[in-house]
PAKE-698982 format. One record per residue (C-alpha): residue number from 1; x, y, z. Coordinates in nm, 3 decimals, m for minus. Layout:
PAKE-698982
@tiro = NUM&xx = X&yy = Y&zz = Z
...
end
This chain:
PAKE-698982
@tiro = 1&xx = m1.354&yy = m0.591&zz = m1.073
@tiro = 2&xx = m1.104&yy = m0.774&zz = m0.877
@tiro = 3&xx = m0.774&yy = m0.570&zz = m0.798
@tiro = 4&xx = m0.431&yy = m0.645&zz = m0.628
@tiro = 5&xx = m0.390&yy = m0.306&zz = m0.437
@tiro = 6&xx = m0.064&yy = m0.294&zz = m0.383
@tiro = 7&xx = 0.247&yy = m0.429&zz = m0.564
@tiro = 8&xx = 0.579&yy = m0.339&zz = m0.721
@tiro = 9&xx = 0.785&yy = m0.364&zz = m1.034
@tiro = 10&xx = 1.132&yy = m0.270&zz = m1.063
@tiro = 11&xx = 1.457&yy = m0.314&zz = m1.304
@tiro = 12&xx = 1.703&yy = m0.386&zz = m1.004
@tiro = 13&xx = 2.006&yy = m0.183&zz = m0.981
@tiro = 14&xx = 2.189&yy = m0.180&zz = m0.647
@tiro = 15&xx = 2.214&yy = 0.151&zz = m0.625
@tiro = 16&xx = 1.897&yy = 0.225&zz = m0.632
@tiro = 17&xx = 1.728&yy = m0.028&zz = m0.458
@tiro = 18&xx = 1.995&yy = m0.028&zz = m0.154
@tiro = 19&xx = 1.687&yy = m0.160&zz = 0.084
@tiro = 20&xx = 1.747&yy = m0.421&zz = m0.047
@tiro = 21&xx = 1.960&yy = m0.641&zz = 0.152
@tiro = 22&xx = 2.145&yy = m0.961&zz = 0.159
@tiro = 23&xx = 1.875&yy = m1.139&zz = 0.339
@tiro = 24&xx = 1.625&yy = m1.012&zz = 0.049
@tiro = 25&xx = 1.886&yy = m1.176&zz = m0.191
@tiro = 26&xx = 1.605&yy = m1.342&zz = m0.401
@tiro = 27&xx = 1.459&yy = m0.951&zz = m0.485
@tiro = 28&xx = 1.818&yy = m0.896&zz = m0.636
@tiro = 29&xx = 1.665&yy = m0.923&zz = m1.035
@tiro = 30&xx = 1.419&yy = m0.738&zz = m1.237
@tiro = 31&xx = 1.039&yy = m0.793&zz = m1.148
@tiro = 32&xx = 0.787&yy = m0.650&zz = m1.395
@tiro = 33&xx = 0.415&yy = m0.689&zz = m1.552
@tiro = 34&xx = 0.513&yy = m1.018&zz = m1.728
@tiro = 35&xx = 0.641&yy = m1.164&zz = m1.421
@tiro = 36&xx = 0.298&yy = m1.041&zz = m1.252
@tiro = 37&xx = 0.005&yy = m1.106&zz = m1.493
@tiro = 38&xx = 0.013&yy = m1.522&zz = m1.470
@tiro = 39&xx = m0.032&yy = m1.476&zz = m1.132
@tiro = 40&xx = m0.313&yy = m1.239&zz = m1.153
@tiro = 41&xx = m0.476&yy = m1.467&zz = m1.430
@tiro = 42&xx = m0.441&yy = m1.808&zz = m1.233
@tiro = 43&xx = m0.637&yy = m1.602&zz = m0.881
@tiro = 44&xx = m0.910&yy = m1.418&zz = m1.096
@tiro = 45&xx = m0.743&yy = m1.071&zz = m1.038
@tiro = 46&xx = m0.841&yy = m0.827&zz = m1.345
@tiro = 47&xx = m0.582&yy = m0.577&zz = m1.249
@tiro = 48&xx = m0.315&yy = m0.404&zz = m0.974
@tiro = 49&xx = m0.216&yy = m0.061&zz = m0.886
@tiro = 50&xx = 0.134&yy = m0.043&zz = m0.925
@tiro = 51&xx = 0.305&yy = 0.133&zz = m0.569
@tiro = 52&xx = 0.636&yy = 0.331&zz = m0.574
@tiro = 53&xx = 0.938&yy = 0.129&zz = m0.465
@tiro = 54&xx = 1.232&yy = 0.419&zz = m0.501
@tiro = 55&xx = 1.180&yy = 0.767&zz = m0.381
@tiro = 56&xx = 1.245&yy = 0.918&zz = m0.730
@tiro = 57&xx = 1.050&yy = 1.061&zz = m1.002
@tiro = 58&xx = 1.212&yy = 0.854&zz = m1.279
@tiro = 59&xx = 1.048&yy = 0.554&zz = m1.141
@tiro = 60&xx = 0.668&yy = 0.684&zz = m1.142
@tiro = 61&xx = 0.700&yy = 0.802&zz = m1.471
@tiro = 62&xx = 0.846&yy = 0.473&zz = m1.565
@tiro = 63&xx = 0.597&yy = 0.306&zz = m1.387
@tiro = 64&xx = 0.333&yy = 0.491&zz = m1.604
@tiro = 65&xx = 0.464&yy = 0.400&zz = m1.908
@tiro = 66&xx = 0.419&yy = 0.035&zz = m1.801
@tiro = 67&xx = 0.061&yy = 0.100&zz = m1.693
@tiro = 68&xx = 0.046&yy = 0.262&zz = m2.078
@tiro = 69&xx = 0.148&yy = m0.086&zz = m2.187
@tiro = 70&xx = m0.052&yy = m0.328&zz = m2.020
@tiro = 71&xx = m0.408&yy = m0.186&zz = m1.928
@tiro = 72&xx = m0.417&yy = m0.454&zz = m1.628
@tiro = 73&xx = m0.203&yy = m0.207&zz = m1.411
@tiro = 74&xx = m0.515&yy = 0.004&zz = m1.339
@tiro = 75&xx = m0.313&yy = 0.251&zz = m1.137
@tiro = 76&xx = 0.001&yy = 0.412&zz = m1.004
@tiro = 77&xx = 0.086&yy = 0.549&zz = m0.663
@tiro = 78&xx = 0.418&yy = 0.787&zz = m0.728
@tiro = 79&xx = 0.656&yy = 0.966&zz = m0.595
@tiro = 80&xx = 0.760&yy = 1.336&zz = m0.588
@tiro = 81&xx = 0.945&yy = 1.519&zz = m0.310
@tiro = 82&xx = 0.622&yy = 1.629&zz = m0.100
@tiro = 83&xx = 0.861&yy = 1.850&zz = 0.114
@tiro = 84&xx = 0.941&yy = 2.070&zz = m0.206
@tiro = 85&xx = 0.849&yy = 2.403&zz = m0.213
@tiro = 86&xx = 0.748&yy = 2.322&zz = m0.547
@tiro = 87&xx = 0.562&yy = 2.028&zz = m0.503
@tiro = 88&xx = 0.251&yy = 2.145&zz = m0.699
@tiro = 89&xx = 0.441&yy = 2.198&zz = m0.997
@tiro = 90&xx = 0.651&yy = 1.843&zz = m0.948
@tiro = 91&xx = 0.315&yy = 1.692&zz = m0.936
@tiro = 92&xx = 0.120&yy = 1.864&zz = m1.224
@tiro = 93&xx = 0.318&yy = 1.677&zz = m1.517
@tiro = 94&xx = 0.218&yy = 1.325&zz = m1.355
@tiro = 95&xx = m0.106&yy = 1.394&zz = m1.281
@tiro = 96&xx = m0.182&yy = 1.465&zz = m1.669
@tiro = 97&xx = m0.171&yy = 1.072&zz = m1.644
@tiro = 98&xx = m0.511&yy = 0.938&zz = m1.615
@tiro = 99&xx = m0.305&yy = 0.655&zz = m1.421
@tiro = 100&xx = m0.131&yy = 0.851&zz = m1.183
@tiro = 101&xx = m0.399&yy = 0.807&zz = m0.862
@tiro = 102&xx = m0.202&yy = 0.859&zz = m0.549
@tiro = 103&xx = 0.111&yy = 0.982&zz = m0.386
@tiro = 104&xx = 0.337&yy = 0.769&zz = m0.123
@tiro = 105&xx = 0.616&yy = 0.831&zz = 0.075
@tiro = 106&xx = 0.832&yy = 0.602&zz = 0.263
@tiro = 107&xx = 0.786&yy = 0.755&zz = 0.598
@tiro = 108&xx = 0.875&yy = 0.419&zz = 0.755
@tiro = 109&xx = 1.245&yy = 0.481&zz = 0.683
@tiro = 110&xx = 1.243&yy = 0.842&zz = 0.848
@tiro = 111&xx = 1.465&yy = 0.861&zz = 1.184
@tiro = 112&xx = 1.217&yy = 1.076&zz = 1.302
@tiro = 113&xx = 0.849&yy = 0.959&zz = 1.421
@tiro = 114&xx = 0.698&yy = 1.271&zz = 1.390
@tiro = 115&xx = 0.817&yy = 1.333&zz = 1.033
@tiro = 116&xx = 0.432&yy = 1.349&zz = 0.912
@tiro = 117&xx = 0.395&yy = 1.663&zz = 1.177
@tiro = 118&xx = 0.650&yy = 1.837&zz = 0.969
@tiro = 119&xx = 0.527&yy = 2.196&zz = 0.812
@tiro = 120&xx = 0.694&yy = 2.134&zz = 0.471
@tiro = 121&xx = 0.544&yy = 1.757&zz = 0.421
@tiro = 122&xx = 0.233&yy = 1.885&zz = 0.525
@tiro = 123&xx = 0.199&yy = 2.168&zz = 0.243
@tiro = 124&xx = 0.301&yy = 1.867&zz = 0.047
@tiro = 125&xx = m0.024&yy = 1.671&zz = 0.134
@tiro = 126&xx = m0.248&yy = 1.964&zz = 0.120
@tiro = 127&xx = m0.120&yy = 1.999&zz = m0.255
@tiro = 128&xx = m0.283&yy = 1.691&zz = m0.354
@tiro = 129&xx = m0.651&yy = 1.735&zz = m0.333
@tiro = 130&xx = m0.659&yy = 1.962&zz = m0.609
@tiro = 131&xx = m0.500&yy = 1.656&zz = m0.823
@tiro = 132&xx = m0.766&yy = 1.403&zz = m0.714
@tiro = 133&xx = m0.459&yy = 1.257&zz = m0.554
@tiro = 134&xx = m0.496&yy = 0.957&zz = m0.280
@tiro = 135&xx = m0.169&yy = 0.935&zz = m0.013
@tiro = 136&xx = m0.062&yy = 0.624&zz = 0.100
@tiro = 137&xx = 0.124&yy = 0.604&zz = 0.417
@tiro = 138&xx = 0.328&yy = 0.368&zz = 0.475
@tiro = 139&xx = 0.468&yy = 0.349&zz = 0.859
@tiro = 140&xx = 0.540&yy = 0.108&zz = 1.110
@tiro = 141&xx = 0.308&yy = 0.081&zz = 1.416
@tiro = 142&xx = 0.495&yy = 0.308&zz = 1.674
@tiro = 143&xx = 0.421&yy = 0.553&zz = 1.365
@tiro = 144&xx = 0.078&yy = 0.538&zz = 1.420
@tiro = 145&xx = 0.057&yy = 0.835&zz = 1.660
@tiro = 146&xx = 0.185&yy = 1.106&zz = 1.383
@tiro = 147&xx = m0.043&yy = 0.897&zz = 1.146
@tiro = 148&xx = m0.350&yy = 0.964&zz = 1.355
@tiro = 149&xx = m0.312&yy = 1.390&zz = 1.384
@tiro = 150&xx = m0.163&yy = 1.397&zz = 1.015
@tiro = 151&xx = m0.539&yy = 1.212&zz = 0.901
@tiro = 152&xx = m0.672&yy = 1.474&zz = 1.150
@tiro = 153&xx = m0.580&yy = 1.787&zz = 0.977
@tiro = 154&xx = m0.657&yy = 1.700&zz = 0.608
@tiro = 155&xx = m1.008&yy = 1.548&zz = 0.666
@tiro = 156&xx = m1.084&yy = 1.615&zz = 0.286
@tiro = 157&xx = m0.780&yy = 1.432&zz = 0.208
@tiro = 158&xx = m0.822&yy = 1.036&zz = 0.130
@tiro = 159&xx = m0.600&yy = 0.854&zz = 0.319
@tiro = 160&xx = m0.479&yy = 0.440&zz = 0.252
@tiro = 161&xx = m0.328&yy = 0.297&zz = 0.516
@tiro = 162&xx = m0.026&yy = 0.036&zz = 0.410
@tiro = 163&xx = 0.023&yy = m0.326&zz = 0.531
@tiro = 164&xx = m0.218&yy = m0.256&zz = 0.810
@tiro = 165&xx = 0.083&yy = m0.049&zz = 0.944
@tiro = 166&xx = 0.327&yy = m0.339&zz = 0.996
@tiro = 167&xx = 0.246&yy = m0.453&zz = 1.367
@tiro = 168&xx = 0.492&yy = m0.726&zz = 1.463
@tiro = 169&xx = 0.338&yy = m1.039&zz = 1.402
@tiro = 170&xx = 0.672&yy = m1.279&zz = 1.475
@tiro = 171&xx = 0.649&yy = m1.122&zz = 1.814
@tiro = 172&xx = 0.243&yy = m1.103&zz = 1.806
@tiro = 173&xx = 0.281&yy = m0.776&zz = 1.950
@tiro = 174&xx = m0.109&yy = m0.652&zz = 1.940
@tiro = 175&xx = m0.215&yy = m0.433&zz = 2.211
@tiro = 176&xx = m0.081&yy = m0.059&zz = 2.157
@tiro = 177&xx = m0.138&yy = m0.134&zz = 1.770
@tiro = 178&xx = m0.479&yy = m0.237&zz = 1.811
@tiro = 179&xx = m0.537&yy = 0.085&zz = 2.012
@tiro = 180&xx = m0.380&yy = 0.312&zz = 1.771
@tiro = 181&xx = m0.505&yy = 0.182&zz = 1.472
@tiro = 182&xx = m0.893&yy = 0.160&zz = 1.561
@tiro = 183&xx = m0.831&yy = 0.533&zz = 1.690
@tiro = 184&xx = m0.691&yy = 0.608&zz = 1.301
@tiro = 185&xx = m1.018&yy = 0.389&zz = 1.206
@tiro = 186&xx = m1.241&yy = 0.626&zz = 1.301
@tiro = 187&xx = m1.147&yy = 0.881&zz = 1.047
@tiro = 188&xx = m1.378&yy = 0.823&zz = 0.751
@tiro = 189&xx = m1.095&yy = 0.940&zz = 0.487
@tiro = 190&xx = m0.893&yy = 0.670&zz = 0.529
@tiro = 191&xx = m0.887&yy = 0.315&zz = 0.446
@tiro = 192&xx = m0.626&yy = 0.017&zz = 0.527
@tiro = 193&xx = m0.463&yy = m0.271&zz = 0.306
@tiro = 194&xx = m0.474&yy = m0.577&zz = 0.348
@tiro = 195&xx = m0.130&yy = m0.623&zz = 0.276
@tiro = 196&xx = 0.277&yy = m0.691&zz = 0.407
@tiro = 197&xx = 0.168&yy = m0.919&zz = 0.691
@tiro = 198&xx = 0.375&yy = m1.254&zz = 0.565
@tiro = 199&xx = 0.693&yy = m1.021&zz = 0.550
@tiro = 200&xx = 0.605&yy = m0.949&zz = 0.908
@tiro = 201&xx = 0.638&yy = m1.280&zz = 1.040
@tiro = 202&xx = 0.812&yy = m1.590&zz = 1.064
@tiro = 203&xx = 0.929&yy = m1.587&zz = 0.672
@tiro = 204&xx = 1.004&yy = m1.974&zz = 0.708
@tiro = 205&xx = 0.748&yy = m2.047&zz = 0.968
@tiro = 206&xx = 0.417&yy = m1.873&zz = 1.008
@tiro = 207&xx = 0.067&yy = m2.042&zz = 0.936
@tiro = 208&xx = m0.248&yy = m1.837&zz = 0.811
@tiro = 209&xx = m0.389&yy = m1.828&zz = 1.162
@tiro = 210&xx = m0.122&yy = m1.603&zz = 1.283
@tiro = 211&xx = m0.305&yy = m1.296&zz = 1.080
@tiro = 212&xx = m0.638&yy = m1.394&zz = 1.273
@tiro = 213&xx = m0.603&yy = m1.158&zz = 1.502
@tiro = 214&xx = m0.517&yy = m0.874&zz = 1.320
@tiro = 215&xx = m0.720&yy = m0.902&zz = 1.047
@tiro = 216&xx = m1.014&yy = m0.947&zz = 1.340
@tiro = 217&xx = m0.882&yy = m0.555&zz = 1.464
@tiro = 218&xx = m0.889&yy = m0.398&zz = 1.111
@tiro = 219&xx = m1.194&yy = m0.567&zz = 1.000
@tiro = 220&xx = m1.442&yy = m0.447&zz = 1.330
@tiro = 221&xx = m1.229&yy = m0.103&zz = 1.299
@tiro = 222&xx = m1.276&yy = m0.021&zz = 0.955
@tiro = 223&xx = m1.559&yy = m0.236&zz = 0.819
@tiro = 224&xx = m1.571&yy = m0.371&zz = 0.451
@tiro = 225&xx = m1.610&yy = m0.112&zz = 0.278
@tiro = 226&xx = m1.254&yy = 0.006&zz = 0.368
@tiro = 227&xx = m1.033&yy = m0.244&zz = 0.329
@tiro = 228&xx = m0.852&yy = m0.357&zz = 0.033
@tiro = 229&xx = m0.633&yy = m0.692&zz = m0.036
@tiro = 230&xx = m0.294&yy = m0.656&zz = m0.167
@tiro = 231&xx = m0.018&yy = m0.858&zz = m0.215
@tiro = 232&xx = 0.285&yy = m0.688&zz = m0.185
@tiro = 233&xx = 0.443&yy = m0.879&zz = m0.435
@tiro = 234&xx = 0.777&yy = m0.971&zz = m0.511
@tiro = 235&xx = 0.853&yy = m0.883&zz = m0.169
@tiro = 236&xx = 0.611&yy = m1.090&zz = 0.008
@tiro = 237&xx = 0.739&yy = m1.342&zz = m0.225
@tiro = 238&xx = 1.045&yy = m1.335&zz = 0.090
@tiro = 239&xx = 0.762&yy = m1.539&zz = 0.261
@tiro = 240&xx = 0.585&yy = m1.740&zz = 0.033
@tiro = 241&xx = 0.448&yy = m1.766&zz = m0.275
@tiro = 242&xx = 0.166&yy = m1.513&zz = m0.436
@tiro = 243&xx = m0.153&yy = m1.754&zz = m0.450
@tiro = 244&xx = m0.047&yy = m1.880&zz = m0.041
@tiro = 245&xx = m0.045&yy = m1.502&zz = 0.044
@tiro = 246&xx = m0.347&yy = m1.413&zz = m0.120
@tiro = 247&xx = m0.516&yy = m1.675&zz = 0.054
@tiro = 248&xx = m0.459&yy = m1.533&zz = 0.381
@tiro = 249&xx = m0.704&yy = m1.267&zz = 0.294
@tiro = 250&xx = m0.945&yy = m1.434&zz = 0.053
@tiro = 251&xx = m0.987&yy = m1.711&zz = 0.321
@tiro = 252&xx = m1.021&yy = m1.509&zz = 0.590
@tiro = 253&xx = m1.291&yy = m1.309&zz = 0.428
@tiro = 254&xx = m1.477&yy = m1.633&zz = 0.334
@tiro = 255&xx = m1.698&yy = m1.553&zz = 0.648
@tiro = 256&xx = m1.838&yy = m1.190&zz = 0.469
@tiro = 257&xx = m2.114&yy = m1.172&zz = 0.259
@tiro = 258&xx = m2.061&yy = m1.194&zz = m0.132
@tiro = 259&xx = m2.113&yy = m0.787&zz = m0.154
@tiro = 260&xx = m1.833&yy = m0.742&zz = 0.129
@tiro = 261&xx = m1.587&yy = m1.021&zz = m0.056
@tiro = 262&xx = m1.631&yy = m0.818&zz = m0.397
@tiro = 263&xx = m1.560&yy = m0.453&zz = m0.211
@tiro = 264&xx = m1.232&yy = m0.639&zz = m0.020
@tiro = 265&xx = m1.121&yy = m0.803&zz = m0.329
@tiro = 266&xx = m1.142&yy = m0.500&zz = m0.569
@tiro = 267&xx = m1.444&yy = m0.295&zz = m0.547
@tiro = 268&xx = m1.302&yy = m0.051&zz = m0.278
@tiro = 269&xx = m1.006&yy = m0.007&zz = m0.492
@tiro = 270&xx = m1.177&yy = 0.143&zz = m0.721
@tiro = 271&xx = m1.370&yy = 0.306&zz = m0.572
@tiro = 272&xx = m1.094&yy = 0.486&zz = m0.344
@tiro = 273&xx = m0.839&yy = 0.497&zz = m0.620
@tiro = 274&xx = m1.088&yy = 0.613&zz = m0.875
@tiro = 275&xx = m0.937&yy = 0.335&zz = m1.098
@tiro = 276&xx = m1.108&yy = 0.270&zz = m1.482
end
């Protein structure tokens, strides 16, 4: 099964999708499954998993009801305050959908680095194992650090790692990423996308071979069987156009061996999501 890990749909409304900006003006309309499925069709993907975009839980349990609709969004990863006292009982309505496999957060917009170390996000994380729940964290690469103890305490926990954590790759900044992220590698519960790199670049200017390098760190840090491609669409659509940014991945891992191609391209997805 081939799978786009990661992507979004939304019904744009400035006020809730404030991120948003001027610059992204071309995000400004509605993006949804009929938008997406040509796209999966014409590069051979049988399915996504469908990742938060607003830190609500409206959206998720909109989001289900599209995955309800058309079977080719395999999963969801939601939303719900993980800081609430109540978090197991925010959670237990959504996870009654078969859909519902992970949790996300967007720590990268938190002021404070060590948000992740915080003793009321934490009980949030602990609450999902009993859910069969996945947490995606999404962070930018001075984040890594928090990422890296938080990974530490739950070790039962499965862990996916966002857009490789969003090293800058206009700047090809490499070094204290690279050093962070194989440290993170080395936890067996987690696993990293293969995702949000174009959006980290150049927009107008950057060429596949730009990625080379990072893709080299991931690939030697977490192997095949941990990485998943994703798209990151509409918003890597900022940088170019779905099938270009797929092929950054699917060419790059045109060196692996069929078995490791199929477990990039979907297989670990599945497996890691516990998709159907």
């Amino acid at each position: 099964m081939r799978i786009d890990a990661h992507q979004h749909f939304w019904r744009y409304r400035p006020d809730t999708h404030a991120w948003i900006s001027d610059a992204m003006a071309s995000l400004k309309r509605d993006f949804l499954p009929a938008d997406l499925q040509p796209l999966l069709a014409a590069t051979a993907f049988d399915g996504c998993v469908a990742v938060q975009a607003q830190q609500n839980v409206t959206e998720t349990e909109w989001l289900l009801q599209l995955a309800d609709q058309h079977p080719f969004v395999r999963g969801v990863v939601g939303w719900v305050d993980l800081c609430a006292p109540d978090v197991a009982d925010a959670i237990h309505p959504l996870a009654a959908h078969p859909r519902l496999r992970g949790l996300r957060h967007v720590v990268q917009d938190e002021p404070d680095d060590r948000f992740m170390q915080r003793t009321d996000f934490q009980r949030g994380i602990a609450a999902l194992a009993p859910f069969g729940l996945t947490y995606d964290i999404l962070i930018y690469a001075r984040q890594l650090p928090a990422a890296i103890e938080l990974v530490r305490r739950f070790p039962q926990q499965r862990f996916v790692l966002d857009h490789i954590a969003k090293p800058d790759v206009r700047a090809r900044q490499i070094d204290e990423w690279r050093r962070s992220i194989t440290r993170l590698a080395t936890f067996e519960n987690v696993s990293c996308k293969l995702s949000g790199m174009v959006t980290e670049a150049d927009w107008h200017a950057w060429r596949p071979h730009d990625f080379a390098i990072y893709l080299d760190v991931v690939l030697a840090a977490f192997g095949a069987d941990r990485l998943m491609i994703g798209s990151d669409w509409p918003v890597c659509t900022l940088a170019g156009n779905y099938d270009d940014v797929i092929a950054v991945v699917t060419n790059y891992i045109a060196r692996l061996s069929p078995g490791e191609r199929d477990a990039v391209c979907g297989e670990n997805a599945v497996r890691w999501y516990g998709l159907t």
